[in-house]
C-alpha positions as CSV (number, residue, x, y, z in Angstrom):
1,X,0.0,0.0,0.0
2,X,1.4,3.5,-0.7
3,X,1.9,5.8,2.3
4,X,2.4,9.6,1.8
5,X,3.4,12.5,4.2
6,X,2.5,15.3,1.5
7,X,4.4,18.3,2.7
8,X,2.2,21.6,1.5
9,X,2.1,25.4,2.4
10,X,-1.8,25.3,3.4
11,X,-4.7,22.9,2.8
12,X,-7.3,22.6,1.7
13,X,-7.4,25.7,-0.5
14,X,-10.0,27.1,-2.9
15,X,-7.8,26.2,-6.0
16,X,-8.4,22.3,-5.3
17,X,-5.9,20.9,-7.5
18,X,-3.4,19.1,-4.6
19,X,-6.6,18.6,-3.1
20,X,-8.0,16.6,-5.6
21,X,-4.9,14.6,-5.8
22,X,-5.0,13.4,-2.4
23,X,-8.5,12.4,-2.4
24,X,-8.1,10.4,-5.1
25,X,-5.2,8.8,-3.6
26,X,-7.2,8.3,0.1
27,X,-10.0,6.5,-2.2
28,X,-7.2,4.8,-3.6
29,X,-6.6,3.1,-0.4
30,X,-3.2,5.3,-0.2
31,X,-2.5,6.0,3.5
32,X,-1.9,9.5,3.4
33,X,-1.0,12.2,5.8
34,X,-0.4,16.2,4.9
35,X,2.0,17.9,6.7
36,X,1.5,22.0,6.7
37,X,4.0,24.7,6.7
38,X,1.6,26.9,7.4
39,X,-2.1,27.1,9.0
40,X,-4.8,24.5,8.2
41,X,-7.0,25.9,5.6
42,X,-10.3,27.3,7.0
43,X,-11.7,28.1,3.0
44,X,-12.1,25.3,1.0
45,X,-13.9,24.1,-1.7
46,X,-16.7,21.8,0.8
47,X,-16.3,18.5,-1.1
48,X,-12.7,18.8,0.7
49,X,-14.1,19.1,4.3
50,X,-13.2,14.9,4.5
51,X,-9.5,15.8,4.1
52,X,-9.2,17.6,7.5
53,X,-8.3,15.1,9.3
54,X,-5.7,14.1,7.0
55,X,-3.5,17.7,8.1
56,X,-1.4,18.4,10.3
57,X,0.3,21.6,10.6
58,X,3.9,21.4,11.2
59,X,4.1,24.8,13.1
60,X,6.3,27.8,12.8
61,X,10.2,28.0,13.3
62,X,9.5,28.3,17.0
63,X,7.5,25.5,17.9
64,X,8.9,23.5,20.6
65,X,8.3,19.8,18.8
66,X,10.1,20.8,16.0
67,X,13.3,22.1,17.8
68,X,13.2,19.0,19.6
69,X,12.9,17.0,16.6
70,X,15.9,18.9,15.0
71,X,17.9,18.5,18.3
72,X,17.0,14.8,18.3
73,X,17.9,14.4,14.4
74,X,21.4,16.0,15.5
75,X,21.9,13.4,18.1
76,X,21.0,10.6,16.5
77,X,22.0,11.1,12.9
78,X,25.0,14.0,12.6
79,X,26.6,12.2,9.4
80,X,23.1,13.3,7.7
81,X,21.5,16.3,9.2
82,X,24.6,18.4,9.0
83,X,26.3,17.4,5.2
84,X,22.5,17.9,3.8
85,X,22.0,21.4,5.6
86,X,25.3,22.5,4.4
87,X,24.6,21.6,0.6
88,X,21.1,23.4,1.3
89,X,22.6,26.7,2.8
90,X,25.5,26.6,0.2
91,X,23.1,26.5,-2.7
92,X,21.2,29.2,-1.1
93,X,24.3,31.3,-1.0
94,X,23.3,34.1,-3.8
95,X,19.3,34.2,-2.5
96,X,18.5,35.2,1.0
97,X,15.2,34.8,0.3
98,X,16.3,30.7,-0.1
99,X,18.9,31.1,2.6
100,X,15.8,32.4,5.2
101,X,13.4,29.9,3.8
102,X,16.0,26.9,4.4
103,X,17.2,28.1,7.7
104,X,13.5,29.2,9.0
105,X,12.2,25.7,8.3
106,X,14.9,23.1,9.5
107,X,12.8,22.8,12.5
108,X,9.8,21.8,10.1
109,X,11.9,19.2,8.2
110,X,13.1,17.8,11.4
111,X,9.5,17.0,12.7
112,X,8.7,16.1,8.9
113,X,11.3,13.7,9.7
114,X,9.7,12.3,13.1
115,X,6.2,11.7,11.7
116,X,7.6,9.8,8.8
117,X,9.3,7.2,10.8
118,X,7.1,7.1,13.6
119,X,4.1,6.2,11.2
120,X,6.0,3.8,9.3
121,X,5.2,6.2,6.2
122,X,7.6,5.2,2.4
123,X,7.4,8.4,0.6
124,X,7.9,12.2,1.3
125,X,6.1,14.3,-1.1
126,X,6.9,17.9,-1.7
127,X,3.7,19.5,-3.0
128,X,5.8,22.5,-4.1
129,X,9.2,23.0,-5.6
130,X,10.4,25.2,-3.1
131,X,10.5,25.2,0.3
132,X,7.9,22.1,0.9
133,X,10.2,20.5,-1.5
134,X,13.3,20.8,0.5
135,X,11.5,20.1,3.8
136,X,10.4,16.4,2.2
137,X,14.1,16.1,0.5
138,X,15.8,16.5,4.3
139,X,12.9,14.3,6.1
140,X,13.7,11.5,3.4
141,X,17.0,11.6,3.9
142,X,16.7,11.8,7.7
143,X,14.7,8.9,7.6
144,X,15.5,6.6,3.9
145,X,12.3,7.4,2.4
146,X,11.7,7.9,-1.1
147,X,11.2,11.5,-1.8
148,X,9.4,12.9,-5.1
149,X,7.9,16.2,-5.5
150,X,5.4,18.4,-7.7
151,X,6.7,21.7,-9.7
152,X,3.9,24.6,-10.7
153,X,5.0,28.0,-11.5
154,X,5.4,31.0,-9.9
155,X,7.1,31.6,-6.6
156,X,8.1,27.4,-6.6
157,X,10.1,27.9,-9.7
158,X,10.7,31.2,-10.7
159,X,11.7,33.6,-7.5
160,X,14.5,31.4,-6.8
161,X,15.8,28.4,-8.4
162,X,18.6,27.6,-5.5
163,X,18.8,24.0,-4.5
164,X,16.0,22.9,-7.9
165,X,18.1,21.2,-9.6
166,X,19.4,19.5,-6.4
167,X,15.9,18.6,-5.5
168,X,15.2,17.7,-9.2
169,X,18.4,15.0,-9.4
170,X,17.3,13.4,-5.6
171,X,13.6,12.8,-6.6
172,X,12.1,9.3,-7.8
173,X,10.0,11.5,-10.2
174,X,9.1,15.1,-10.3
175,X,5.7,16.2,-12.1
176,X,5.6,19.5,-13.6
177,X,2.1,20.7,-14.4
178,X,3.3,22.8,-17.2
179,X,5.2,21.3,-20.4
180,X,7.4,24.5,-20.8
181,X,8.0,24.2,-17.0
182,X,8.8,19.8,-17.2
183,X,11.5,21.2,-19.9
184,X,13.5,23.9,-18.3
185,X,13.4,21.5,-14.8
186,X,15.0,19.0,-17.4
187,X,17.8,21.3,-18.8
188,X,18.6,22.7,-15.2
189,X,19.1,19.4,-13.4
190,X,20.3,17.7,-16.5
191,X,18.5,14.3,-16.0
192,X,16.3,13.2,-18.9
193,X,13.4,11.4,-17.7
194,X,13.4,12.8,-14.5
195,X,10.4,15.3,-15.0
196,X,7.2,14.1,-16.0
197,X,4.3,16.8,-17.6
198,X,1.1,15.8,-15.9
199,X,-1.9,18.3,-17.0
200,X,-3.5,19.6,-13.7
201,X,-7.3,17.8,-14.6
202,X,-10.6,19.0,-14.2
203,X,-13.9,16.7,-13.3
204,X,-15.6,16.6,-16.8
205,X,-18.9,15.5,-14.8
206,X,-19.1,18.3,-12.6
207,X,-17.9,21.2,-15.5
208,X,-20.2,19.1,-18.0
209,X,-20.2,20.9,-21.1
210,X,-23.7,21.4,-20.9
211,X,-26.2,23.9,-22.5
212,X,-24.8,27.3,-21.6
213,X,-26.8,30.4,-20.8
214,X,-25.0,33.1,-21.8
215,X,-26.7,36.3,-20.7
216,X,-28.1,38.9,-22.8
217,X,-25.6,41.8,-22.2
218,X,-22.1,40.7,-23.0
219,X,-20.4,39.5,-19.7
220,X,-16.9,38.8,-19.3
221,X,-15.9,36.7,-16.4
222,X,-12.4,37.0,-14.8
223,X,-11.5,35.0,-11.9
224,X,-8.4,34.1,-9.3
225,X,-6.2,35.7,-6.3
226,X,-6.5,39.7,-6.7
227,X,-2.8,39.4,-7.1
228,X,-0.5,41.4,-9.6
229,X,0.6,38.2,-11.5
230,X,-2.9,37.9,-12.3
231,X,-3.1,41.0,-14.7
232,X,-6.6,41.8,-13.7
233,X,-5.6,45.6,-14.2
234,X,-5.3,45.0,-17.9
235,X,-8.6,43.4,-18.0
236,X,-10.4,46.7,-16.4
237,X,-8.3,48.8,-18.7
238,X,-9.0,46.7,-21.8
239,X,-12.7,47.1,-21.0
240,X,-12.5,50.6,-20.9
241,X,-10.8,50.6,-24.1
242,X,-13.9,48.7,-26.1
243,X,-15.5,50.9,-28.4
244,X,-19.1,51.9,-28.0
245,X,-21.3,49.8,-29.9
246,X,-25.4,49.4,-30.4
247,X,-26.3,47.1,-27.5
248,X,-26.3,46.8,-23.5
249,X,-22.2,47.6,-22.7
250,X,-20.2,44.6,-22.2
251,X,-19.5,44.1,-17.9
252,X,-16.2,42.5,-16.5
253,X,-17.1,40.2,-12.8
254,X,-13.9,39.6,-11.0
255,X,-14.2,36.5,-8.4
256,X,-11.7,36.2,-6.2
257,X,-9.7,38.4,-3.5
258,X,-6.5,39.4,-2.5
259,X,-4.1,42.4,-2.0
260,X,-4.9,44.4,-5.4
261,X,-8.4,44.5,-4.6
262,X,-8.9,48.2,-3.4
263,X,-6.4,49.1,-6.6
264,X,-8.4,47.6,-8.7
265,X,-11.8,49.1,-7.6
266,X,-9.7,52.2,-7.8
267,X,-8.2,51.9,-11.1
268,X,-12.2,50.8,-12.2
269,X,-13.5,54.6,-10.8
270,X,-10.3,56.3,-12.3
271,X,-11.6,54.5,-16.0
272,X,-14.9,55.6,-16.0
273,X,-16.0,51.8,-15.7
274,X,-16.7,51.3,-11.7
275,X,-20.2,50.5,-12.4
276,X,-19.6,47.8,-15.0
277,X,-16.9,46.0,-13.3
278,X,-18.5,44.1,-10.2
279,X,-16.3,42.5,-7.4
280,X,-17.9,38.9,-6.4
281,X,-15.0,38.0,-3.7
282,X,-14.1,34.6,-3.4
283,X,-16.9,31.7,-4.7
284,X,-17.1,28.1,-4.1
285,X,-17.4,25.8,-7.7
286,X,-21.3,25.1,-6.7
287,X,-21.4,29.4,-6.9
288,X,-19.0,29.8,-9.7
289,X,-20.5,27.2,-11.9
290,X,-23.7,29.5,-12.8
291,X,-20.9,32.3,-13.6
292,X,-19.2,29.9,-16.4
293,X,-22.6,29.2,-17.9
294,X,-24.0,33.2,-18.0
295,X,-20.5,34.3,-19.4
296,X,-19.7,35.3,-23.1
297,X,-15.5,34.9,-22.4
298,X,-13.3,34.0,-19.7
299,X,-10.5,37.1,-19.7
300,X,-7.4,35.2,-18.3
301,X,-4.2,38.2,-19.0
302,X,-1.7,36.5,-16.8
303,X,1.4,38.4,-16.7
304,X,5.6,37.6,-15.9
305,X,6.7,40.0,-12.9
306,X,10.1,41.6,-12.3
307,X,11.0,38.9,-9.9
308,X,10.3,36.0,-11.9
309,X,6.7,35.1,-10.5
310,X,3.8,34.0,-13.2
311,X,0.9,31.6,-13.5
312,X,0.7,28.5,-14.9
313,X,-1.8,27.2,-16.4
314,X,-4.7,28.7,-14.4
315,X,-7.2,25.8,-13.0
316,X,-9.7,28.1,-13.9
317,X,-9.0,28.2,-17.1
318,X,-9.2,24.5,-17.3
319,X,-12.7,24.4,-15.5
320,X,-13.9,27.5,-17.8
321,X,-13.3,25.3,-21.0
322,X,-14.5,22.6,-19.4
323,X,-17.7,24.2,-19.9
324,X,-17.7,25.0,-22.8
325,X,-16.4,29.2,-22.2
326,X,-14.1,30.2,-24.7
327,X,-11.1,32.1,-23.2
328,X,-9.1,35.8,-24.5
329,X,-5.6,35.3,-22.5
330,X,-1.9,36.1,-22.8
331,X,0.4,34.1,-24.2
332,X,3.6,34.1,-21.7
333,X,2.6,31.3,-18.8
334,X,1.6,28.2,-19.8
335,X,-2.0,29.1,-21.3
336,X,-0.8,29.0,-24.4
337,X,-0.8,25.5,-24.1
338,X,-4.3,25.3,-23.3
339,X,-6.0,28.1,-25.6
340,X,-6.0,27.2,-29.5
341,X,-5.7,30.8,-30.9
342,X,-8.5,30.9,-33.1
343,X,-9.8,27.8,-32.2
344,X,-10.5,27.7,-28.6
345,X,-10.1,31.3,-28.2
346,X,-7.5,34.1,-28.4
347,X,-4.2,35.1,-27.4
348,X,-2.3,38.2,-27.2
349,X,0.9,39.1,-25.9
350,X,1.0,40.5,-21.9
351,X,0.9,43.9,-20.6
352,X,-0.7,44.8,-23.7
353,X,-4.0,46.3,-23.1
354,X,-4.8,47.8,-26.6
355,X,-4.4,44.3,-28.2
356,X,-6.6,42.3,-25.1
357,X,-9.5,44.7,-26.1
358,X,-9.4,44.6,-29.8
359,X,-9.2,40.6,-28.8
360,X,-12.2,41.0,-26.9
361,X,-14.4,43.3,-29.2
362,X,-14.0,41.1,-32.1
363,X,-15.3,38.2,-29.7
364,X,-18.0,40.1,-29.4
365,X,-19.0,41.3,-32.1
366,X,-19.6,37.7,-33.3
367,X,-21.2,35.9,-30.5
368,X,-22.2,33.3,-33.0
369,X,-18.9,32.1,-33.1
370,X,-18.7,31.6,-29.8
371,X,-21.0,28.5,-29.3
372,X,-18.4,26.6,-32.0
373,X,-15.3,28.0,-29.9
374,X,-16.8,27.0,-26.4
375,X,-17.4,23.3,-28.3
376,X,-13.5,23.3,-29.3
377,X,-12.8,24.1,-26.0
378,X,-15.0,21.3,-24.1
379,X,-12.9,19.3,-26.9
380,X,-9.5,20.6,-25.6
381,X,-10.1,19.5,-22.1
382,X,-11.2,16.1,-22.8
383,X,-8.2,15.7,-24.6
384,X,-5.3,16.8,-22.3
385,X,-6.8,17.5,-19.0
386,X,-9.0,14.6,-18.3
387,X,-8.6,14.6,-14.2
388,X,-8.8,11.1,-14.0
389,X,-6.5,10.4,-16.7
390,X,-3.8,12.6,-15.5
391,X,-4.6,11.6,-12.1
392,X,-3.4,7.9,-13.0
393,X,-0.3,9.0,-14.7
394,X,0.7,10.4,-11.0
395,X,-0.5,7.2,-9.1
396,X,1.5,5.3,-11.8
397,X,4.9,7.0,-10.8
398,X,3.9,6.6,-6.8
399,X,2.9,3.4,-6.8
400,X,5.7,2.5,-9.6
401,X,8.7,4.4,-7.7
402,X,7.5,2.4,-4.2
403,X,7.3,-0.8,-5.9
């Protein structure tokens, strides 16, 4: 039987894709614990309530049983602790955001550690390349489990790469949700076969591709964390750029929240747009579900930041064309591996606003063509992002590497 101690940031989350992973593997008959580096969850999607008693949160760099551990791992197994924590802080050298990460959670890796050889448990996962990675690469090698771990995008791979391609060469398997991301993991570490690209999946059942509703007055539908990688500023300004045409005016929803959200009611006002761009916070899938069906285009303009920090391929992207919603995005992330341009929807290049809104009023000026887009789309994902086809590809390496 496979046994887990999937080392996270927080869970459950809202975005559901780890989550969905580890149920599968619970109904799997994998035993399965998650290990937090930071607070249990407290918004989730509700299917995902079951996996709360699956968590455990590892504490911060000051909690006692983790200092204990760490003092205990030094005691019993110097030769280990102290070679891997000096190729950790040495590969760290040129980033002290890597160097603090490392250094803050030793104490989580040492407890890490003391869970996965107290409960007998064969693999440490890290659900992220970055620090949850390196917490699950020192517990493995604390205790001589197998260690394997999960690469996304943004602040994972791209605000730091120290110790990747260490992590990369010491994992069973790494799986890379992103094929441009599985190939740069490749030519970093320099081990072919390494990296596997596994599509994060959607549920075809519950985003069925059935008969959409768009409503009457164009509505454009953007959704995710209210964070500047996000590039929900170009969509507001791109909507202020449509021309005036005969017809209700077309109306941007944003779901989601985060720190950009008083900017971007702001930047709405300062427009002229406040009252056609509406704010719905954060929504469950039962909530957002109506939202896919009433929408004429999912506006996804991700963007690459100074520091490095992008999307991938946004789940809701995924779930959006699961349902048959054509998507207008950017073409520097990972959606372009997704979105057919032309086919599936459009693409333009990033923090260009002009070109998102001549993207978008040609959309709309031919909703017809819509309908046969949304149908490409619903074709796409069935194709490539199947989650229970991609979710076998992942139990294949697990259950593989343990056997």
């Amino acid at each position: 039987m496979i046994s887990v101690a999937w080392v996270t940031t927080t869970f459950p989350t809202m975005a559901a894709f780890i989550e969905s992973d580890v149920r599968r593997l619970i109904e799997r008959g994998a035993r399965v614990r998650v290990l937090t580096l930071g607070r249990r969850g407290t918004r989730f999607q509700p299917e995902h309530a079951v996996l709360l008693d699956h968590v455990e949160e590892l504490g911060g760099p000051f909690a006692p049983a983790s200092w204990a551990a760490l003092v205990g791992w030094l005691v019993r197994r110097p030769h280990v602790l102290i070679p891997e924590v000096v190729r950790m802080v040495w590969a760290s050298r040129g980033s002290l955001y890597a160097l603090a990460g490392h250094l803050g959670y030793l104490p989580a890796a040492a407890r890490t550690a003391a869970i996965v050889e107290r409960e007998g448990i064969g693999r440490v996962h890290g659900g992220w390349a970055h620090f949850p990675a390196s917490v699950a690469l020192l517990a493995a090698r604390l205790t001589g489990a197998r260690f394997s771990m999960s690469a996304h995008a943004g602040a994972d791979l791209y605000r730091t790469r120290a110790y990747l391609a260490q992590k990369v060469r010491a994992a069973d398997f790494v799986n890379a949700c992103v094929r441009g991301n599985a190939a740069m993991l490749e030519r970093l570490a320099g081990v072919p076969g390494r990296v596997h690209h596994i599509y994060h999946g959607v549920d075809l059942e519950r985003f069925g591709g059935g008969a959409r509703t768009p409503d009457p007055a164009p509505l454009l539908l953007a959704v995710g964390r209210l964070a500047p990688a996000k590039g929900f500023d170009l969509a507001i300004r791109a909507l202020a750029l449509l021309p005036a045409h005969d017809g209700p005016a077309p109306r941007l929803v944003l779901v989601g929240e985060g720190p950009e959200r008083a900017r971007l009611q702001g930047l709405a006002e300062e427009l002229g747009v406040g009252s056609r761009v509406r704010f719905a916070g954060t929504l469950d899938h039962d909530a957002l579900l109506p939202l896919y069906g009433r929408a004429w285009l999912l506006v996804a303009p991700s963007r690459v930041l100074a520091s490095g920090r992008r999307d991938g391929i946004p789940n809701v992207v995924v779930e959006a064309m699961a349902t048959g919603l054509p998507v207008v995005g950017t073409s520097a992330t990972g959606i372009e591996e997704i979105v057919e341009a032309g086919i599936s929807g459009w693409l333009v290049p990033p923090e260009d606003p002009q070109a998102l809104a001549a993207a978008l009023g040609a959309a709309l000026e031919q909703p017809a063509r819509l309908a046969g887009m949304g149908a490409a789309a619903r074709r796409r994902v069935a194709e490539a992002f199947d989650q229970r086809v991609n979710f076998e590809r992942l139990y294949a390496l697990m259950n593989g590497a343990a056997a």
